[in-house]
Jmol script that loads the backbone (N, CA, C; Angstrom):
load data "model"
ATOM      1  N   UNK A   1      81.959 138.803  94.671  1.00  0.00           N
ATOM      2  CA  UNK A   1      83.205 139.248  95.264  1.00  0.00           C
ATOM      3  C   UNK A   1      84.342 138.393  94.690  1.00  0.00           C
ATOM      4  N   UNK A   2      85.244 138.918  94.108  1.00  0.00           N
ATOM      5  CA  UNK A   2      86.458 138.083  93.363  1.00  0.00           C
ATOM      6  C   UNK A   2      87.559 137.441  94.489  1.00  0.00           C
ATOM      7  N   UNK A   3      88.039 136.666  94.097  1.00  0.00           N
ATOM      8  CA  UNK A   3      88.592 135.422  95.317  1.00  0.00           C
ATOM      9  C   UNK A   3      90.358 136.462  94.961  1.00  0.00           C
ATOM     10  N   UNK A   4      90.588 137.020  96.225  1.00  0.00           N
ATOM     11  CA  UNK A   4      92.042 137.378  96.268  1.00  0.00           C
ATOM     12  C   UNK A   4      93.185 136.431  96.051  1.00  0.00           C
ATOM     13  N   UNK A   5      94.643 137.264  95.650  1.00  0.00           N
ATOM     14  CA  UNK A   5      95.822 136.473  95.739  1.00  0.00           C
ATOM     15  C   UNK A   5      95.664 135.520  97.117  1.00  0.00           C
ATOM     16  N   UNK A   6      95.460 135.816  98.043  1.00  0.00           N
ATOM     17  CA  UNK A   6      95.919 135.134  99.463  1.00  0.00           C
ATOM     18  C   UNK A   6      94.560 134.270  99.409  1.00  0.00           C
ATOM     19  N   UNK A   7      93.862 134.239  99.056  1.00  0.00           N
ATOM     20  CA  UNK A   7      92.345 133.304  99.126  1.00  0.00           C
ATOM     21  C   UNK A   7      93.251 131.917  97.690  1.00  0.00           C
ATOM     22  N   UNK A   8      93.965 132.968  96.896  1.00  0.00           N
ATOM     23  CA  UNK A   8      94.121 131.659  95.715  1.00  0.00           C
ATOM     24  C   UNK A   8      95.477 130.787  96.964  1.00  0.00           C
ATOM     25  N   UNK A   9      96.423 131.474  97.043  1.00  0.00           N
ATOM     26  CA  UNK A   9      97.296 131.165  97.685  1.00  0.00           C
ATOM     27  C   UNK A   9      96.817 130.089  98.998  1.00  0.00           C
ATOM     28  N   UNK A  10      96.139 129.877  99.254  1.00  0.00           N
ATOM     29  CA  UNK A  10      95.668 129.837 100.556  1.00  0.00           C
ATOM     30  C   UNK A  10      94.895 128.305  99.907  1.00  0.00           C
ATOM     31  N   UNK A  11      94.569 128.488  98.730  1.00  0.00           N
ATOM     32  CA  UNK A  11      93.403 127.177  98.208  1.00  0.00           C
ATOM     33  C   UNK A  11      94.494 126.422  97.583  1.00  0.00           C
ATOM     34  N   UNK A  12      95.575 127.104  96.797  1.00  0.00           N
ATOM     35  CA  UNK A  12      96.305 126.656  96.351  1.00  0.00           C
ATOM     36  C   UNK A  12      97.145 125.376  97.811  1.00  0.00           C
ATOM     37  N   UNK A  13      97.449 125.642  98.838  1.00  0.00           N
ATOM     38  CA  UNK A  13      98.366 125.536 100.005  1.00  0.00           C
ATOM     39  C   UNK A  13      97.570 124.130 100.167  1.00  0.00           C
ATOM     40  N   UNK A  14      96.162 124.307 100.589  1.00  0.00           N
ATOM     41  CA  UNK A  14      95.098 123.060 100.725  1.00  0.00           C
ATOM     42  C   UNK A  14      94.923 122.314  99.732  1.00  0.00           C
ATOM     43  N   UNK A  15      94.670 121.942  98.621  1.00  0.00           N
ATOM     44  CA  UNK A  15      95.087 121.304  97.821  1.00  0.00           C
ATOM     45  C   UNK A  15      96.208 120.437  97.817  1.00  0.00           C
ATOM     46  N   UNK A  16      97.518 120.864  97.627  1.00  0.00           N
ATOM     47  CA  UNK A  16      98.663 120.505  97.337  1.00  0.00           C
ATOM     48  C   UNK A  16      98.898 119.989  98.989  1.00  0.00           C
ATOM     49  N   UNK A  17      98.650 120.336 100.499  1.00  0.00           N
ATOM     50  CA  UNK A  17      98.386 119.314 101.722  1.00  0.00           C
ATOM     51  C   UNK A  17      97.598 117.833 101.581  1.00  0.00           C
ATOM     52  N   UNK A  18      96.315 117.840 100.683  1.00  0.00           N
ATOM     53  CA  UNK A  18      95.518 117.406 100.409  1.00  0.00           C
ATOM     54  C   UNK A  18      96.031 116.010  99.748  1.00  0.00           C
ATOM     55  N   UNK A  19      97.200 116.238  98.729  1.00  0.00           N
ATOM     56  CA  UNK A  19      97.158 115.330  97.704  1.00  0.00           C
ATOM     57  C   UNK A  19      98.459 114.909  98.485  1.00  0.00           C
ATOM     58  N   UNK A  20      99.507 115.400  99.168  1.00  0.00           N
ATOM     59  CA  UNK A  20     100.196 114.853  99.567  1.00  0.00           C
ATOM     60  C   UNK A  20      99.762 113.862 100.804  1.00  0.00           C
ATOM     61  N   UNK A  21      98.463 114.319 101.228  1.00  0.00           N
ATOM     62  CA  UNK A  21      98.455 113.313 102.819  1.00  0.00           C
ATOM     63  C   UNK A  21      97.926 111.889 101.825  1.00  0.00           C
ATOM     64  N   UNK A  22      97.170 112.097 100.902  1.00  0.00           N
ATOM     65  CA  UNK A  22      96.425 110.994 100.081  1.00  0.00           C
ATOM     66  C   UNK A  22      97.197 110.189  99.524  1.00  0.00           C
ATOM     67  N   UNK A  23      98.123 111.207  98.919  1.00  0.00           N
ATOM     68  CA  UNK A  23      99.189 110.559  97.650  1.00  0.00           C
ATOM     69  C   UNK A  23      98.450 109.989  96.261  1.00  0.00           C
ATOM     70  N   UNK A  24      97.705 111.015  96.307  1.00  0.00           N
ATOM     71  CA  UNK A  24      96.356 111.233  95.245  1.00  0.00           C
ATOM     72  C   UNK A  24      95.912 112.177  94.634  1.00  0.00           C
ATOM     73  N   UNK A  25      95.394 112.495  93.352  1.00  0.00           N
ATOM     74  CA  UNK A  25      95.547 113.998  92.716  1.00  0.00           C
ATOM     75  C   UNK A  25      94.450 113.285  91.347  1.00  0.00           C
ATOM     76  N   UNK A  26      93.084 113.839  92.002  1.00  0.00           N
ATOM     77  CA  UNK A  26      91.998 113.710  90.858  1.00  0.00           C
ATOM     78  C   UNK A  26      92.383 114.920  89.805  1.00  0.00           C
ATOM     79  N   UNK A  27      91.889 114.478  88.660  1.00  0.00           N
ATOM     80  CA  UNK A  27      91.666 115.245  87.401  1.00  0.00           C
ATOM     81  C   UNK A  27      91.149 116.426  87.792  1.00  0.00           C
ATOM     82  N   UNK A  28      90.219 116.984  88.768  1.00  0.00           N
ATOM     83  CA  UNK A  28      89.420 118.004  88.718  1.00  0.00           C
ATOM     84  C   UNK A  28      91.204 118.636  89.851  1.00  0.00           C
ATOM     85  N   UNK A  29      91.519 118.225  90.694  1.00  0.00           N
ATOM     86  CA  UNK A  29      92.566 118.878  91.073  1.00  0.00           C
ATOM     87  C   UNK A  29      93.784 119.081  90.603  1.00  0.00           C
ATOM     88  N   UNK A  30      93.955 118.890  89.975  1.00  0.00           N
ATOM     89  CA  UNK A  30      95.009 118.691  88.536  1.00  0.00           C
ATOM     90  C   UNK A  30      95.048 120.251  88.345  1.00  0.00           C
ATOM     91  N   UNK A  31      93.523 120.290  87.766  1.00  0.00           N
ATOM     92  CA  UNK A  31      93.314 121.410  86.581  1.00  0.00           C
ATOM     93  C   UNK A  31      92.787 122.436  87.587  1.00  0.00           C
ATOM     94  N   UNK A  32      92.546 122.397  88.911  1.00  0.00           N
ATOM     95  CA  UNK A  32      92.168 123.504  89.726  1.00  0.00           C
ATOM     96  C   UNK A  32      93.634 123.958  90.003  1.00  0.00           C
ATOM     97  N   UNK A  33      94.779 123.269  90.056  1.00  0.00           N
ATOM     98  CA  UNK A  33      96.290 123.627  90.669  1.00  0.00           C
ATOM     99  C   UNK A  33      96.534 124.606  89.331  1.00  0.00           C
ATOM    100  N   UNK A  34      96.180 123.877  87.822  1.00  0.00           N
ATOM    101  CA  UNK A  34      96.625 124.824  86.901  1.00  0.00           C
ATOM    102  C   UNK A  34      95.960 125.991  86.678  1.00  0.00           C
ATOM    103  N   UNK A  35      94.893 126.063  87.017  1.00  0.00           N
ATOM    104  CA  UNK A  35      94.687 127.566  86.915  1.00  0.00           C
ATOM    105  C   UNK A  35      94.709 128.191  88.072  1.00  0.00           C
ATOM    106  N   UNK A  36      95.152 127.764  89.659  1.00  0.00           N
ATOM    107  CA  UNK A  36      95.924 128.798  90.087  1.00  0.00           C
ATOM    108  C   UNK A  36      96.955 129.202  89.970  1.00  0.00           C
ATOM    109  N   UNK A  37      97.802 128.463  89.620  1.00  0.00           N
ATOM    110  CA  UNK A  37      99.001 128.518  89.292  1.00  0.00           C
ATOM    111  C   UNK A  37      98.745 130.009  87.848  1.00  0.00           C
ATOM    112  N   UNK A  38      98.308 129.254  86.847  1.00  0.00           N
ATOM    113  CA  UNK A  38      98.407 131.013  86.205  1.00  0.00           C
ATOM    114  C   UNK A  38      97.778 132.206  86.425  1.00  0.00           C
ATOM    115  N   UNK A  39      97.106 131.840  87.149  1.00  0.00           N
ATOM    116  CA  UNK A  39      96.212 133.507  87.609  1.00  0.00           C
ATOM    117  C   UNK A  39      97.340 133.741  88.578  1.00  0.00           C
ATOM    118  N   UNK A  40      97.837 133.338  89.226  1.00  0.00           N
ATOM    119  CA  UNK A  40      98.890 133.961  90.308  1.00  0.00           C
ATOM    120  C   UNK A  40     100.132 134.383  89.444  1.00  0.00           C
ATOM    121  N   UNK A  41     100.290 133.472  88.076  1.00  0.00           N
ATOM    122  CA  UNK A  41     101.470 133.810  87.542  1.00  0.00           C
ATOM    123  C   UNK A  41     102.286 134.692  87.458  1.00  0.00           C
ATOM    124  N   UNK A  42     101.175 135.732  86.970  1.00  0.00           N
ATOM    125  CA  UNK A  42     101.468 137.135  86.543  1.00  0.00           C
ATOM    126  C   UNK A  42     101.404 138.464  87.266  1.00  0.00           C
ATOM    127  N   UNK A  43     101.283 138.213  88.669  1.00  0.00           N
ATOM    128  CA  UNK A  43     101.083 139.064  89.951  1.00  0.00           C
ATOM    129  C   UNK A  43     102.467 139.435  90.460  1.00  0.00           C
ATOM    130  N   UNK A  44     102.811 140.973  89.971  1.00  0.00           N
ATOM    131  CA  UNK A  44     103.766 141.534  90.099  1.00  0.00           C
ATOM    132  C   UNK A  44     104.048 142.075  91.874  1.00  0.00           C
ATOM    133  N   UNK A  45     102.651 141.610  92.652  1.00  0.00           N
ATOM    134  CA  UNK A  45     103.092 141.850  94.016  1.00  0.00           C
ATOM    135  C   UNK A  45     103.670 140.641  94.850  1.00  0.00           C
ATOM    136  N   UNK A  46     103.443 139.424  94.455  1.00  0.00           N
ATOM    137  CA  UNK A  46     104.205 138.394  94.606  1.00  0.00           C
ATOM    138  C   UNK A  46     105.618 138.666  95.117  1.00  0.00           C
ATOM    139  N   UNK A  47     105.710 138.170  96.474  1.00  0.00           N
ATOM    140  CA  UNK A  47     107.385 138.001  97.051  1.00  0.00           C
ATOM    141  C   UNK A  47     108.134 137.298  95.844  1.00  0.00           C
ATOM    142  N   UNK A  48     108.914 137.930  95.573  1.00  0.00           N
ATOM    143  CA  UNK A  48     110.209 136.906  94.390  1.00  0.00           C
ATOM    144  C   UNK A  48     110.200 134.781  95.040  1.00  0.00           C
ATOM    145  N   UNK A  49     110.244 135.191  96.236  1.00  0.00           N
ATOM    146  CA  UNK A  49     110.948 133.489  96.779  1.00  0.00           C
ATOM    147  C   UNK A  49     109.124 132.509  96.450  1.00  0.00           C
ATOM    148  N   UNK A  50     107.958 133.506  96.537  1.00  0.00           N
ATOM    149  CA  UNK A  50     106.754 132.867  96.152  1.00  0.00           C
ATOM    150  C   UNK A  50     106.447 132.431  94.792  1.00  0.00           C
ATOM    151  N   UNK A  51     106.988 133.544  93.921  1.00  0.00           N
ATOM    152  CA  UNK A  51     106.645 133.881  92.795  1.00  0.00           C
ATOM    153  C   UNK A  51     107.921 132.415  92.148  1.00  0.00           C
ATOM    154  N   UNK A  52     109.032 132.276  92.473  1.00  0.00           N
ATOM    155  CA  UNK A  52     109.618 131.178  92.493  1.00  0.00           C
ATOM    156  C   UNK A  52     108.930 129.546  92.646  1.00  0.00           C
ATOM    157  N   UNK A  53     108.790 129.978  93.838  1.00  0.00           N
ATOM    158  CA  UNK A  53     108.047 128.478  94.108  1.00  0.00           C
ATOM    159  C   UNK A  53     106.732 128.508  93.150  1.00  0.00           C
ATOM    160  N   UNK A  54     105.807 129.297  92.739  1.00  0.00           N
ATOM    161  CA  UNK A  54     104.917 128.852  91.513  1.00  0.00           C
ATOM    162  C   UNK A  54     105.251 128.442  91.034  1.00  0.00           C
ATOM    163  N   UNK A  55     106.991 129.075  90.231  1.00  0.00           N
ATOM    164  CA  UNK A  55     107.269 128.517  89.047  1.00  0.00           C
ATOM    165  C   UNK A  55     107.803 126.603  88.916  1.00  0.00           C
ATOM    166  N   UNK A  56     108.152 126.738  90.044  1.00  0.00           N
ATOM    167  CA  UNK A  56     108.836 125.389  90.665  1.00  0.00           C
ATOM    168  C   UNK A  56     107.356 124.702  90.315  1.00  0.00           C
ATOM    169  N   UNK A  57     106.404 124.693  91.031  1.00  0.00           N
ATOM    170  CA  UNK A  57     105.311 123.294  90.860  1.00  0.00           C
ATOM    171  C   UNK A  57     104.764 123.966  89.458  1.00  0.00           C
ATOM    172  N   UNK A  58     104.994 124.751  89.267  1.00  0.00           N
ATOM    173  CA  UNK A  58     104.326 124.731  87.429  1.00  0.00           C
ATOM    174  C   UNK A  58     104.904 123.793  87.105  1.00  0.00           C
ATOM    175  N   UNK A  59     106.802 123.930  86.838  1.00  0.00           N
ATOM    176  CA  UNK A  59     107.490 123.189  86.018  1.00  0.00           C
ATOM    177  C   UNK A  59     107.022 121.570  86.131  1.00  0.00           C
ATOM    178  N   UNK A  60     106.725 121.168  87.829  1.00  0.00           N
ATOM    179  CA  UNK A  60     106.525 119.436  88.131  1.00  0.00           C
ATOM    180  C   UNK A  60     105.637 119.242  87.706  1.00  0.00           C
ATOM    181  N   UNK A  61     104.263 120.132  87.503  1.00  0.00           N
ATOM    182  CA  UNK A  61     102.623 119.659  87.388  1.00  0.00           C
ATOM    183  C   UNK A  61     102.310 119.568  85.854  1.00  0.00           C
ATOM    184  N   UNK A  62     103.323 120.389  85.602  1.00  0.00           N
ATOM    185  CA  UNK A  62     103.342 120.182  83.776  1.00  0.00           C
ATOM    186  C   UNK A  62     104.131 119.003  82.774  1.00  0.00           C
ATOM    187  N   UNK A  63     105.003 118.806  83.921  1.00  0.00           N
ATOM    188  CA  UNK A  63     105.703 117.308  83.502  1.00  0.00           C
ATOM    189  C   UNK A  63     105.370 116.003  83.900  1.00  0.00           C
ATOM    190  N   UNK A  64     104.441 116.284  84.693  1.00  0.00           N
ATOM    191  CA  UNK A  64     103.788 114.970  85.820  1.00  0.00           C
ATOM    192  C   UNK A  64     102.673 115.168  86.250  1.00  0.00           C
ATOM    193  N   UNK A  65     101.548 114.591  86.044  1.00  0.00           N
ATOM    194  CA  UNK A  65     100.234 115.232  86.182  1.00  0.00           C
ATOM    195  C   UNK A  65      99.727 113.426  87.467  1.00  0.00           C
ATOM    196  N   UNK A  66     101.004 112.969  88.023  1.00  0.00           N
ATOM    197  CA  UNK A  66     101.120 112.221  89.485  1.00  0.00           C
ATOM    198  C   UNK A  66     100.940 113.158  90.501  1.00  0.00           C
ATOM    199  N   UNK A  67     100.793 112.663  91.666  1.00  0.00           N
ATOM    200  CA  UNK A  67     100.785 113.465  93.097  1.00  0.00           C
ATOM    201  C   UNK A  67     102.332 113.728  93.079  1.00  0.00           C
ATOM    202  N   UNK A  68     102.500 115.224  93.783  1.00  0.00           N
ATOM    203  CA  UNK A  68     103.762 115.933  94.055  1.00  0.00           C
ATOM    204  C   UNK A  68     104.504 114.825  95.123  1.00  0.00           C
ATOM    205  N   UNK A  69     105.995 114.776  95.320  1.00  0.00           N
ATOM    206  CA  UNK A  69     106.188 114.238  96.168  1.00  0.00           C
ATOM    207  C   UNK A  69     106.368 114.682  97.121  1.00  0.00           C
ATOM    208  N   UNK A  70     106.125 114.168  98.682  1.00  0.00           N
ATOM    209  CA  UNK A  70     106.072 114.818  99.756  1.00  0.00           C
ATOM    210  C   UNK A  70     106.938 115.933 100.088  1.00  0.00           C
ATOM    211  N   UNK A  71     108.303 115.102  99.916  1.00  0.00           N
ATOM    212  CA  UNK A  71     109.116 116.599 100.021  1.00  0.00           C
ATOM    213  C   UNK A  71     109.439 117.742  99.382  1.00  0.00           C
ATOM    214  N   UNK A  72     108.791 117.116  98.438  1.00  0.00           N
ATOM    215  CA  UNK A  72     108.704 118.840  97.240  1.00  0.00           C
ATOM    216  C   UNK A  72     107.180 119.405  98.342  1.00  0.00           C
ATOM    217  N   UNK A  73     105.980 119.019  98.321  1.00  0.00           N
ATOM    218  CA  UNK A  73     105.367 119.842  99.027  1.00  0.00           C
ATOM    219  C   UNK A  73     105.475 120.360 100.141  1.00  0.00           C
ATOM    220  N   UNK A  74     106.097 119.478 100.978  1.00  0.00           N
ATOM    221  CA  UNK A  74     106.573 120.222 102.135  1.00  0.00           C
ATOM    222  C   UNK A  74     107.531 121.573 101.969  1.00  0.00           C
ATOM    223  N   UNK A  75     108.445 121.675 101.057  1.00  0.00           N
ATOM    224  CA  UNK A  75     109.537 122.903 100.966  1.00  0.00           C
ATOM    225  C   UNK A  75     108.463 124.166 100.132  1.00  0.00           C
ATOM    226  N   UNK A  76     107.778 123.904  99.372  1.00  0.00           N
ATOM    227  CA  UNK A  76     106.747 124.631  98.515  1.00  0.00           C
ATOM    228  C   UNK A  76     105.341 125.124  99.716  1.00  0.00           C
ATOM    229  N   UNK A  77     104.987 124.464 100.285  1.00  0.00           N
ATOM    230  CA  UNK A  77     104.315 125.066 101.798  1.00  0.00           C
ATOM    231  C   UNK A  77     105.263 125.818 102.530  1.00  0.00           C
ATOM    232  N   UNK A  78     106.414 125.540 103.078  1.00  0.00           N
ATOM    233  CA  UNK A  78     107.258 126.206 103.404  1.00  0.00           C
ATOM    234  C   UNK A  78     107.384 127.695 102.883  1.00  0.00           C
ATOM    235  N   UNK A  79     107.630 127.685 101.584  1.00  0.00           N
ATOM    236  CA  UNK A  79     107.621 128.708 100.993  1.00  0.00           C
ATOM    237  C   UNK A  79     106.881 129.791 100.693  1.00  0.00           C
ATOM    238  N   UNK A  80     105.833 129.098 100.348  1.00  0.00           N
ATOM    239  CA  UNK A  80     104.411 129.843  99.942  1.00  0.00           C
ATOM    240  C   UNK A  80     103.605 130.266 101.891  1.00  0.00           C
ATOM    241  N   UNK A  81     104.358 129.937 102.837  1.00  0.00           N
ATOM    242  CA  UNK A  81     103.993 130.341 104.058  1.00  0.00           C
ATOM    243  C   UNK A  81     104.483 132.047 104.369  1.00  0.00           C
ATOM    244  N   UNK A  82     105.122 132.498 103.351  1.00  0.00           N
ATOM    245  CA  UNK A  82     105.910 133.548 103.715  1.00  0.00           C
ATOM    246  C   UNK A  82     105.034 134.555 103.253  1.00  0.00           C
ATOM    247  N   UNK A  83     103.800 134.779 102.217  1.00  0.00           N
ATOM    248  CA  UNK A  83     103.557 135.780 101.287  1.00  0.00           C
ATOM    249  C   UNK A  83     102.210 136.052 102.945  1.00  0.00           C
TER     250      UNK A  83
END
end "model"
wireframe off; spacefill off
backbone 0.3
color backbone group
């Protein structure tokens, strides 16, 4: 059974809670954020303000492969709460 948008969305959300309560971000979660991040990329049913915020932690996770900072995850949960 293939893992839906809202199952990625949803793993994606836990993760990125995950590394912010730690303030920690193993290699294997690194590269699990990047490939949700592009399998969701290209999902034309995506709310615009979601499909945004991907692009937003693409841009940080690709320039900084550190833990997000809290308040970027907090506004990006925020966001990604809407789809």
């Amino acid at each position: 059974m293939p893992i839906t948008n809202q199952d990625k969305l949803r793993l994606l959300k836990d993760l990125l809670e995950n590394q912010a309560a730690e303030n920690y971000m193993t290699t294997d979660e690194a590269e699990q954020i990047e490939r949700l991040l592009s399998s969701l990329n290209d999902d034309p049913t995506l709310q615009p303000v979601v499909s945004q915020t991907l692009s937003l932690i693409r841009e940080k996770h690709q320039l900084n492969h550190e833990p997000f900072q809290q308040n970027d995850v907090e506004q990006w949960l925020n966001a990604l709460t809407i789809e």
